[in-house]
Backbone atoms as SQL, in Angstrom:
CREATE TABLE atoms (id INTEGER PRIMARY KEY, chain TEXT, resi INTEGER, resn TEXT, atom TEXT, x REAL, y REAL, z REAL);
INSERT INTO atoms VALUES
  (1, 'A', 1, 'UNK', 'N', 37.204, 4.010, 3.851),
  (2, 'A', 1, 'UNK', 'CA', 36.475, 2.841, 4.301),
  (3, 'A', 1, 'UNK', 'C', 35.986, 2.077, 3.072),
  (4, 'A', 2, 'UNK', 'N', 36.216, 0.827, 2.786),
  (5, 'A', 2, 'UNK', 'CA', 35.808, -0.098, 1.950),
  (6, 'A', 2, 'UNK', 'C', 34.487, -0.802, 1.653),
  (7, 'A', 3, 'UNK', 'N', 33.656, -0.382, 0.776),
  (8, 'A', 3, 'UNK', 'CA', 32.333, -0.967, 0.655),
  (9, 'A', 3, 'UNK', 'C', 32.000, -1.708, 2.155),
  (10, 'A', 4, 'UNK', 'N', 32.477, -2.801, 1.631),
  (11, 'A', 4, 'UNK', 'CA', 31.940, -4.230, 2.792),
  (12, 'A', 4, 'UNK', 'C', 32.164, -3.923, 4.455),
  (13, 'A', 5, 'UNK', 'N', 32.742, -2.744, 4.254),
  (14, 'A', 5, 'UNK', 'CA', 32.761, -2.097, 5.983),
  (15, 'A', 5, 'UNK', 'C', 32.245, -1.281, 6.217),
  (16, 'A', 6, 'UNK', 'N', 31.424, -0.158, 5.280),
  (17, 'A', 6, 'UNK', 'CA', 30.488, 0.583, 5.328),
  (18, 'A', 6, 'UNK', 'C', 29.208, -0.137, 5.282),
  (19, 'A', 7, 'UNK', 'N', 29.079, -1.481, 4.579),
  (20, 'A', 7, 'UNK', 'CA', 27.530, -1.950, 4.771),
  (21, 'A', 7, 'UNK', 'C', 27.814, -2.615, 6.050),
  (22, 'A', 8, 'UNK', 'N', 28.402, -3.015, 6.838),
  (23, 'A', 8, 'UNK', 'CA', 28.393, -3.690, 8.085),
  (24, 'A', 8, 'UNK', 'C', 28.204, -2.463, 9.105),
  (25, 'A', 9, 'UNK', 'N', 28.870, -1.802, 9.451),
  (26, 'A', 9, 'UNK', 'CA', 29.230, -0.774, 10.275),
  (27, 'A', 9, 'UNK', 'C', 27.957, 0.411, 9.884),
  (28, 'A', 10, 'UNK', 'N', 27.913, 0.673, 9.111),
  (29, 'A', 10, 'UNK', 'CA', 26.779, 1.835, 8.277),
  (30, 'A', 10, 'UNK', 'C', 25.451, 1.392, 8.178),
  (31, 'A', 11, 'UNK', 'N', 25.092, 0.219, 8.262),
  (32, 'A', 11, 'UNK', 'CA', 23.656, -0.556, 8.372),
  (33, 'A', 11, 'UNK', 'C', 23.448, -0.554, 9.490),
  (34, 'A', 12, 'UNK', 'N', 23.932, -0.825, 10.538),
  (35, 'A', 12, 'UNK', 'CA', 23.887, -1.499, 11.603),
  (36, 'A', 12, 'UNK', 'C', 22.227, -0.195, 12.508),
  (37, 'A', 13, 'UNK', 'N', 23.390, 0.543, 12.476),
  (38, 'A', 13, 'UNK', 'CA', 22.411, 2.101, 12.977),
  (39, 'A', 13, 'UNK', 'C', 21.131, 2.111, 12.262),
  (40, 'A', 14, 'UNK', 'N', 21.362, 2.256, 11.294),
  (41, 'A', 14, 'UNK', 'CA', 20.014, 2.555, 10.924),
  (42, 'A', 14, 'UNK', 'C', 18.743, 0.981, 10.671),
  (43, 'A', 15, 'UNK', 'N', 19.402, 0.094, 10.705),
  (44, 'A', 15, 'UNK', 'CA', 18.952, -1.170, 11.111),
  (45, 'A', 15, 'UNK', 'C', 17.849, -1.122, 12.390),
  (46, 'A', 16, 'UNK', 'N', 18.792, -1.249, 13.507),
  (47, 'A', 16, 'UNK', 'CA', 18.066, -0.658, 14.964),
  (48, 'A', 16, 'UNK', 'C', 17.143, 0.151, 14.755),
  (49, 'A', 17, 'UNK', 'N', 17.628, 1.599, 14.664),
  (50, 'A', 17, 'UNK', 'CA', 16.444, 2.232, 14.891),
  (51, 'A', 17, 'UNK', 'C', 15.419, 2.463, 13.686),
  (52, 'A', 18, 'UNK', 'N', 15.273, 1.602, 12.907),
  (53, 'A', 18, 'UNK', 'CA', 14.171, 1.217, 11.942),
  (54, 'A', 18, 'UNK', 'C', 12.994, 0.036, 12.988),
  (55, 'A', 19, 'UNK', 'N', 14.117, -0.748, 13.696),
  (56, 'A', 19, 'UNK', 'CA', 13.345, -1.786, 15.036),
  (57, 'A', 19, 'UNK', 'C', 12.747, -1.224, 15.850),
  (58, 'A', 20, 'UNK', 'N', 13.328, 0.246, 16.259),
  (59, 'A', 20, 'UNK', 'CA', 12.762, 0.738, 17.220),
  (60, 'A', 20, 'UNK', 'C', 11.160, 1.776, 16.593),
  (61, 'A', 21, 'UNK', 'N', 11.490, 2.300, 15.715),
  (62, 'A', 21, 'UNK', 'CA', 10.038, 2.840, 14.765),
  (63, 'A', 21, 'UNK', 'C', 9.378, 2.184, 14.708),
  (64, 'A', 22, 'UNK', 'N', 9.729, 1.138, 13.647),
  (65, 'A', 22, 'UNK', 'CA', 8.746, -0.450, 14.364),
  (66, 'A', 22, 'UNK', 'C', 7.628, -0.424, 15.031),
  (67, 'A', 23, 'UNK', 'N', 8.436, -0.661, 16.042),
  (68, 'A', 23, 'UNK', 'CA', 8.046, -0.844, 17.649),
  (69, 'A', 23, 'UNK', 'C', 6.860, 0.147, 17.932),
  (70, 'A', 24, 'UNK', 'N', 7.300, 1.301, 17.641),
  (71, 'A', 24, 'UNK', 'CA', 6.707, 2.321, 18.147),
  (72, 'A', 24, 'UNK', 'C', 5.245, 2.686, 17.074),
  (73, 'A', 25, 'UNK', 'N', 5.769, 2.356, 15.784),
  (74, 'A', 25, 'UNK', 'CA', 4.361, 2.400, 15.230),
  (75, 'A', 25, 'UNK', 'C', 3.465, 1.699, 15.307),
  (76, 'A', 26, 'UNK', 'N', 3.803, 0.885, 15.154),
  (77, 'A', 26, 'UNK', 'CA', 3.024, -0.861, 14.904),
  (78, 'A', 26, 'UNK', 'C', 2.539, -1.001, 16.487),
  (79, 'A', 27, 'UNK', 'N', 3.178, -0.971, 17.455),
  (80, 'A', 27, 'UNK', 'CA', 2.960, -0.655, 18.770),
  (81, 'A', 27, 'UNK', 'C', 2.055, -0.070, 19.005),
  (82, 'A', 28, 'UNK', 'N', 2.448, 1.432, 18.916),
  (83, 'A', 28, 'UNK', 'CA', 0.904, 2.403, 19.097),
  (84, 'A', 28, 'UNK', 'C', -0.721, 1.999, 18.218),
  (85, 'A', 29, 'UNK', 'N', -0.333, 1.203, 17.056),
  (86, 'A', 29, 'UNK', 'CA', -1.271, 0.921, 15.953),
  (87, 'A', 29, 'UNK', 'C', -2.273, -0.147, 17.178),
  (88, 'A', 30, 'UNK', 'N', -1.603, -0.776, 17.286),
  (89, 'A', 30, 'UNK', 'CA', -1.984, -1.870, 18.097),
  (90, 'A', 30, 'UNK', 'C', -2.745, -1.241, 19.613),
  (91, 'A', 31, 'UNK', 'N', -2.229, -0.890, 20.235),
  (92, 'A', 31, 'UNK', 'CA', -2.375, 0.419, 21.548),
  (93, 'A', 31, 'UNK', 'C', -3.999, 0.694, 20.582),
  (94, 'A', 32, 'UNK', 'N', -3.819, 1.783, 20.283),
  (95, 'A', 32, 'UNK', 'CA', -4.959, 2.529, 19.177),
  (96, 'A', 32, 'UNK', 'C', -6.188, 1.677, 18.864),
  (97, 'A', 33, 'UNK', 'N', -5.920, 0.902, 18.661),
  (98, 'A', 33, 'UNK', 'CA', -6.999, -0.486, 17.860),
  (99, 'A', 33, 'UNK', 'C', -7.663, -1.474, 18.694),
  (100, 'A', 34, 'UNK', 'N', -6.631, -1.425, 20.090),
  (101, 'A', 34, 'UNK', 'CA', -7.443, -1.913, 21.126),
  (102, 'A', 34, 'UNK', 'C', -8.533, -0.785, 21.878),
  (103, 'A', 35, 'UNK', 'N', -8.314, 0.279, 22.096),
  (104, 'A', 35, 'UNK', 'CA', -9.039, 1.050, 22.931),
  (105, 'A', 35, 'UNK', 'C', -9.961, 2.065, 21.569),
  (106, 'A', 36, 'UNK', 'N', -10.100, 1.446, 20.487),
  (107, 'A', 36, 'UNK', 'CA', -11.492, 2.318, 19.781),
  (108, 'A', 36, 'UNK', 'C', -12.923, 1.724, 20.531),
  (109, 'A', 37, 'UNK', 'N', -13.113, 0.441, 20.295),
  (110, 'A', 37, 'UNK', 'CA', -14.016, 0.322, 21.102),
  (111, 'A', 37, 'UNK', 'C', -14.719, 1.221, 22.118),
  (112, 'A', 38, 'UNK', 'N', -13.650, 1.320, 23.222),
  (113, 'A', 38, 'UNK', 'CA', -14.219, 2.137, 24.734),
  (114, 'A', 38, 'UNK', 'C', -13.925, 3.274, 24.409),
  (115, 'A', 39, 'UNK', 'N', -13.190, 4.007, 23.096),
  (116, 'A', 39, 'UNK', 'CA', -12.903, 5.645, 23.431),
  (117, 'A', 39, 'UNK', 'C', -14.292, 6.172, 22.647),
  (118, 'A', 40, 'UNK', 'N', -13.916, 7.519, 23.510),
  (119, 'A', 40, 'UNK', 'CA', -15.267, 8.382, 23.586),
  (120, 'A', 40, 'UNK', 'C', -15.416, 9.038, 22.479),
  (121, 'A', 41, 'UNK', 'N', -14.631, 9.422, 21.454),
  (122, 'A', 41, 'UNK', 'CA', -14.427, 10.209, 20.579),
  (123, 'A', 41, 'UNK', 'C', -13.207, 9.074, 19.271),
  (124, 'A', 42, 'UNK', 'N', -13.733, 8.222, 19.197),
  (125, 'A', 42, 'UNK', 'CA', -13.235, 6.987, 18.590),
  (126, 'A', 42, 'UNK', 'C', -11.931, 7.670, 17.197),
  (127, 'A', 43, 'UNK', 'N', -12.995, 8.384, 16.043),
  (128, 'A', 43, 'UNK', 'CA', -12.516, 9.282, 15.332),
  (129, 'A', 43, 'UNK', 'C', -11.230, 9.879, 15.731),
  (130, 'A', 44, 'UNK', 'N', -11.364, 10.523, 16.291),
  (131, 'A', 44, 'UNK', 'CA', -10.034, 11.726, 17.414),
  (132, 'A', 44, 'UNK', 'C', -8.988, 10.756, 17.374),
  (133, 'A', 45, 'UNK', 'N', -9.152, 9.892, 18.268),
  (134, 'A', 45, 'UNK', 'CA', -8.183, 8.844, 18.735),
  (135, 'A', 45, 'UNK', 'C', -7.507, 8.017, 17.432),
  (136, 'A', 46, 'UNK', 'N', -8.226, 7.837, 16.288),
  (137, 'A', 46, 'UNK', 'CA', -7.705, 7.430, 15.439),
  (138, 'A', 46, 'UNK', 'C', -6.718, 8.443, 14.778),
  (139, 'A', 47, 'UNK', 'N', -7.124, 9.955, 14.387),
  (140, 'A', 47, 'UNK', 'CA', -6.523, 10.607, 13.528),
  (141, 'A', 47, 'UNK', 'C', -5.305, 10.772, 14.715),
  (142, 'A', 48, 'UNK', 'N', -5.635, 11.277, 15.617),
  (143, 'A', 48, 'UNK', 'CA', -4.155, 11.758, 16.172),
  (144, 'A', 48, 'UNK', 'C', -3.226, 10.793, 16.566),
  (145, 'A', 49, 'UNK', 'N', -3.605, 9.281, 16.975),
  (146, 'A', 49, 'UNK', 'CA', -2.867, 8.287, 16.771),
  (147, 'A', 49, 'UNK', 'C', -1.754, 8.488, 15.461),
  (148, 'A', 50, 'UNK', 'N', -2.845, 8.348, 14.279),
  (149, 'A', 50, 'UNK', 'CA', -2.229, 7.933, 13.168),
  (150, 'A', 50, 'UNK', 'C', -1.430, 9.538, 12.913),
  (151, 'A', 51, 'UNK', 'N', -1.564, 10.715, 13.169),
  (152, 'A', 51, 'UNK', 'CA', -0.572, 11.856, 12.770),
  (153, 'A', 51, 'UNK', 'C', 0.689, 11.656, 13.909),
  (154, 'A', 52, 'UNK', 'N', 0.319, 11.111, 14.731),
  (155, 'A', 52, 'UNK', 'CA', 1.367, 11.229, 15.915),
  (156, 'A', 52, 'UNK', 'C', 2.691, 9.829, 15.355),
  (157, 'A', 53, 'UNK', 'N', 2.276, 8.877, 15.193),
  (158, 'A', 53, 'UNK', 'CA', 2.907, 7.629, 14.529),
  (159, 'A', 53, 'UNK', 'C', 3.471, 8.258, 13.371),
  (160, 'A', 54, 'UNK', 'N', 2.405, 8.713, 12.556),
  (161, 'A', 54, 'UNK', 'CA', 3.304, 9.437, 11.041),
  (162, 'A', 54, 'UNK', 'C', 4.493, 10.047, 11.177),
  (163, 'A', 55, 'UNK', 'N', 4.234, 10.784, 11.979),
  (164, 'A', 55, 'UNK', 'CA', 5.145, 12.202, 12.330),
  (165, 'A', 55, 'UNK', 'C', 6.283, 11.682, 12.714),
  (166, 'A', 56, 'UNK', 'N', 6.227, 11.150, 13.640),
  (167, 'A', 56, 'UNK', 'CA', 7.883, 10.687, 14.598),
  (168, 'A', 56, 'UNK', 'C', 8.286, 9.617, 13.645),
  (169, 'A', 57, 'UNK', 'N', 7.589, 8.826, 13.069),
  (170, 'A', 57, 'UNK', 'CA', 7.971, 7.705, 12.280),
  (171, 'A', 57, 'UNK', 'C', 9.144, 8.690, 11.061),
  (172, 'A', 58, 'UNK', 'N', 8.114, 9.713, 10.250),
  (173, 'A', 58, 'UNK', 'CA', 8.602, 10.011, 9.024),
  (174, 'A', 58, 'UNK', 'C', 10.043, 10.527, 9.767),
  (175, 'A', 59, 'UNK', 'N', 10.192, 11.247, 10.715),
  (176, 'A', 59, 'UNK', 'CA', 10.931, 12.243, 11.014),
  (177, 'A', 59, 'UNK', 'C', 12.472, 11.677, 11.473),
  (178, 'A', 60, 'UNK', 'N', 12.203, 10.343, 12.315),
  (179, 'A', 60, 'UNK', 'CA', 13.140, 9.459, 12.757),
  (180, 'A', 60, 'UNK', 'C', 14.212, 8.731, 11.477),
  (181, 'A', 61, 'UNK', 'N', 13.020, 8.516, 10.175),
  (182, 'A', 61, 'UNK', 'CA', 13.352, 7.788, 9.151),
  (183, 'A', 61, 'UNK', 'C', 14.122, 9.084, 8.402),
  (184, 'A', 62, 'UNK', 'N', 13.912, 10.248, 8.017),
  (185, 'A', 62, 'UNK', 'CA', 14.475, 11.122, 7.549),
  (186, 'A', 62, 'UNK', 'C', 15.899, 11.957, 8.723),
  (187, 'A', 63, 'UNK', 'N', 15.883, 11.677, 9.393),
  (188, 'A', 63, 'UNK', 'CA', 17.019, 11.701, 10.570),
  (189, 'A', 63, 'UNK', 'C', 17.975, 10.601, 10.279),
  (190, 'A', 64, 'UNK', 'N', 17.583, 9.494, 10.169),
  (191, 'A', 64, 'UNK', 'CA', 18.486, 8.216, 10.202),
  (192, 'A', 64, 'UNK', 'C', 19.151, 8.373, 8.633),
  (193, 'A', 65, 'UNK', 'N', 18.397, 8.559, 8.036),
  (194, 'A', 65, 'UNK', 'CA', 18.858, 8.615, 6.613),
  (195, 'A', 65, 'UNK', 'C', 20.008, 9.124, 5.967),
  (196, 'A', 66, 'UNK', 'N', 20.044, 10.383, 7.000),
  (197, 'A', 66, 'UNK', 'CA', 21.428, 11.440, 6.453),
  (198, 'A', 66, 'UNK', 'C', 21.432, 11.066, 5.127),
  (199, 'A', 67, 'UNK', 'N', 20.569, 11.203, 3.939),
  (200, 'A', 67, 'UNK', 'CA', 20.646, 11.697, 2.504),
  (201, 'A', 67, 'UNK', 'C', 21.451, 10.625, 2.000),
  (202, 'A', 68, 'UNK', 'N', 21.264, 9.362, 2.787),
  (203, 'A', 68, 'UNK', 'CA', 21.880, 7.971, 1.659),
  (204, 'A', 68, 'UNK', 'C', 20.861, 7.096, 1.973),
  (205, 'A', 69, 'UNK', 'N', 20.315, 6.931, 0.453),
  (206, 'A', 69, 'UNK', 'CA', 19.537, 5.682, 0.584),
  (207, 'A', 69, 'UNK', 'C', 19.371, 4.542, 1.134),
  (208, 'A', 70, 'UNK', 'N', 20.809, 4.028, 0.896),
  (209, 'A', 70, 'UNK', 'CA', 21.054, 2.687, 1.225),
  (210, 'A', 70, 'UNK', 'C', 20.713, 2.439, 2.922),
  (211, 'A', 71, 'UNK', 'N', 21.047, 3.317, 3.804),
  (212, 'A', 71, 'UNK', 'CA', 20.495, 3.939, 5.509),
  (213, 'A', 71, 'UNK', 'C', 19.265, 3.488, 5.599),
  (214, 'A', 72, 'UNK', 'N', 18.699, 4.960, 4.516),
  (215, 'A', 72, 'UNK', 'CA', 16.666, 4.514, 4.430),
  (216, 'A', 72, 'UNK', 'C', 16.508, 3.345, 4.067),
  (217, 'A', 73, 'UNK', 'N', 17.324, 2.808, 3.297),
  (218, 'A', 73, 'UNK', 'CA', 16.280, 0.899, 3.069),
  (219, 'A', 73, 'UNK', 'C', 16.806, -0.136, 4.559),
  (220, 'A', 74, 'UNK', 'N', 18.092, 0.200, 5.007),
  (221, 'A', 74, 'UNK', 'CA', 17.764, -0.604, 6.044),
  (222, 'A', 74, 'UNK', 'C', 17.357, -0.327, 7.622),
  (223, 'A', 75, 'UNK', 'N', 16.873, 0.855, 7.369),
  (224, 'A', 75, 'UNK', 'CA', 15.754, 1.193, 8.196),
  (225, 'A', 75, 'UNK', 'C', 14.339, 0.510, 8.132),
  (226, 'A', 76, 'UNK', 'N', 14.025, 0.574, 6.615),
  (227, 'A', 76, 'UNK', 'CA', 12.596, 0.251, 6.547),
  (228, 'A', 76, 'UNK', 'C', 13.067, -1.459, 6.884),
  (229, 'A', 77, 'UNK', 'N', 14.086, -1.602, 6.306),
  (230, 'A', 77, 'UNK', 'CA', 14.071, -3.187, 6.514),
  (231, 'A', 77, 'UNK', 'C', 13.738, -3.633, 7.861),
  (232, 'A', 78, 'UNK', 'N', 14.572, -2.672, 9.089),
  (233, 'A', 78, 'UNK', 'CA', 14.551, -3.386, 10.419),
  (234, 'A', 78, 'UNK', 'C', 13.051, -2.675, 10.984),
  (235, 'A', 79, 'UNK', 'N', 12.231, -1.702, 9.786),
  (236, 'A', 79, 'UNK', 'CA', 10.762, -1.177, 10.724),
  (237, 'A', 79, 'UNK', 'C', 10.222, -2.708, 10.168),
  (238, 'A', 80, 'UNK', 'N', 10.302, -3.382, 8.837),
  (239, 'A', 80, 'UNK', 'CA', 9.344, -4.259, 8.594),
  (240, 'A', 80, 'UNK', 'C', 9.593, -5.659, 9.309),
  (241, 'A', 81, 'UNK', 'N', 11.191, -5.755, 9.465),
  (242, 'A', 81, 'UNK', 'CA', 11.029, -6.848, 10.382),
  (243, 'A', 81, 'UNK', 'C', 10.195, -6.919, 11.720),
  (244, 'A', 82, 'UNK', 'N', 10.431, -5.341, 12.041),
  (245, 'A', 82, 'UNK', 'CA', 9.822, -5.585, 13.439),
  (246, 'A', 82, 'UNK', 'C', 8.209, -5.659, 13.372),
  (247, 'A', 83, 'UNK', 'N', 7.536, -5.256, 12.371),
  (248, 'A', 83, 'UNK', 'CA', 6.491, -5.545, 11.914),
  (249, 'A', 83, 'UNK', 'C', 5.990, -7.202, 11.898),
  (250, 'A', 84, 'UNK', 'N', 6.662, -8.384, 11.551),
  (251, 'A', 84, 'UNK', 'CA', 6.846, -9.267, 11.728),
  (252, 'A', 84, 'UNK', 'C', 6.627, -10.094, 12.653),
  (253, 'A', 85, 'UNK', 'N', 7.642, -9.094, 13.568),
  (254, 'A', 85, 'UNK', 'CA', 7.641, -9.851, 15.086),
  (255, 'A', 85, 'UNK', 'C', 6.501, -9.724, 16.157),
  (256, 'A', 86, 'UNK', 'N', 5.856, -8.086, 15.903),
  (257, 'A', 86, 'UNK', 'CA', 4.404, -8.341, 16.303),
  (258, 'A', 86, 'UNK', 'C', 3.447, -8.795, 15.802),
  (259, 'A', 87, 'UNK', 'N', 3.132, -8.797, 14.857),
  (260, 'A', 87, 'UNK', 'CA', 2.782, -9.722, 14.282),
  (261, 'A', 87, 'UNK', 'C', 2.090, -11.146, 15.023),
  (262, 'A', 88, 'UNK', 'N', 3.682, -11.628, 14.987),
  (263, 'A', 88, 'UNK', 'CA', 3.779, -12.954, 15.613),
  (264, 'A', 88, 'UNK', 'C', 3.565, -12.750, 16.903),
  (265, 'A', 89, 'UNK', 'N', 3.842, -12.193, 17.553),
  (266, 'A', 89, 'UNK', 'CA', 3.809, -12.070, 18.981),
  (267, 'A', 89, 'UNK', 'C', 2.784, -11.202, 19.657),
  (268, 'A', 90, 'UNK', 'N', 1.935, -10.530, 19.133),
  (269, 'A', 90, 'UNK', 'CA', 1.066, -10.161, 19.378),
  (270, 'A', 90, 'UNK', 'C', -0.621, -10.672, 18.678),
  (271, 'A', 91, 'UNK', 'N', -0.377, -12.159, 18.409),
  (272, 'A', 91, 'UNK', 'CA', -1.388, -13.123, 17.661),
  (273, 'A', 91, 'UNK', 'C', -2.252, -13.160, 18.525),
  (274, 'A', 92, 'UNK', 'N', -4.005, -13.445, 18.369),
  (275, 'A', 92, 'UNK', 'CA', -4.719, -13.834, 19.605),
  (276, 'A', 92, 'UNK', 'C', -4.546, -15.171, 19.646),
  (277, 'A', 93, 'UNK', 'N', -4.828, -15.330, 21.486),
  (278, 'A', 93, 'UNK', 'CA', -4.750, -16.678, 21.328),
  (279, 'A', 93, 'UNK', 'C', -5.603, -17.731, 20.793),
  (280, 'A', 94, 'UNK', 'N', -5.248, -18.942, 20.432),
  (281, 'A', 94, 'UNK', 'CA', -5.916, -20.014, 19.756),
  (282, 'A', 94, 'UNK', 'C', -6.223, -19.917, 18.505),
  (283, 'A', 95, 'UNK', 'N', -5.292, -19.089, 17.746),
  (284, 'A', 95, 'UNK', 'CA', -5.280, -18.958, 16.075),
  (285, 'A', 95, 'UNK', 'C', -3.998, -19.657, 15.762),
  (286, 'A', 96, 'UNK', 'N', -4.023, -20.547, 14.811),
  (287, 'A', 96, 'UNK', 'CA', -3.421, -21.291, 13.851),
  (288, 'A', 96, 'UNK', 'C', -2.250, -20.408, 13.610),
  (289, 'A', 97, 'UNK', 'N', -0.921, -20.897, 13.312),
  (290, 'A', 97, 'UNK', 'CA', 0.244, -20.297, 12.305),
  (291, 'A', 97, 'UNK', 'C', 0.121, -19.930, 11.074);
């Protein structure tokens, strides 16, 4: 297989599910950050949030990776895009761009 068909074909995967970690961290972060307020044990909810996000995050990213870098960066690439997109899409309303 020729460079330029391994970065098309070979990114692609680990692209996605860098979107989907994303999702799921930044997601739960968000999840987490709304309900400190009302939780009872505020602390708790933070640490095991944040070990539970760590965990599947690191574990997904070291899964996807199969021991080539180039995998792990466009993983992180498609976790930070998706970082991005909530971001944007999860703005309150009546705040400026």
């Amino acid at each position: 297989m020729a460079m330029s068909e391994f970065a098309l074909t070979g990114m692609i995967l680990p692209f996605v599910v860098g979107l989907a970690v994303g999702a799921f961290f930044f997601g739960g972060l968000y999840w987490t950050v709304r309900r400190l307020a009302t939780a009872r044990y505020p602390a708790a909810l933070s640490l095991a949030s944040m070990l539970l996000r760590l965990g599947v995050s690191l574990a997904a990213m070291y899964l996807v990776m199969a021991g080539d870098w180039r995998r792990l960066t466009a993983a992180v690439v498609g976790m930070i895009f998706m970082r991005l997109v909530l971001v944007r899409l999860l703005r309150p309303a009546g705040r400026g761009a």
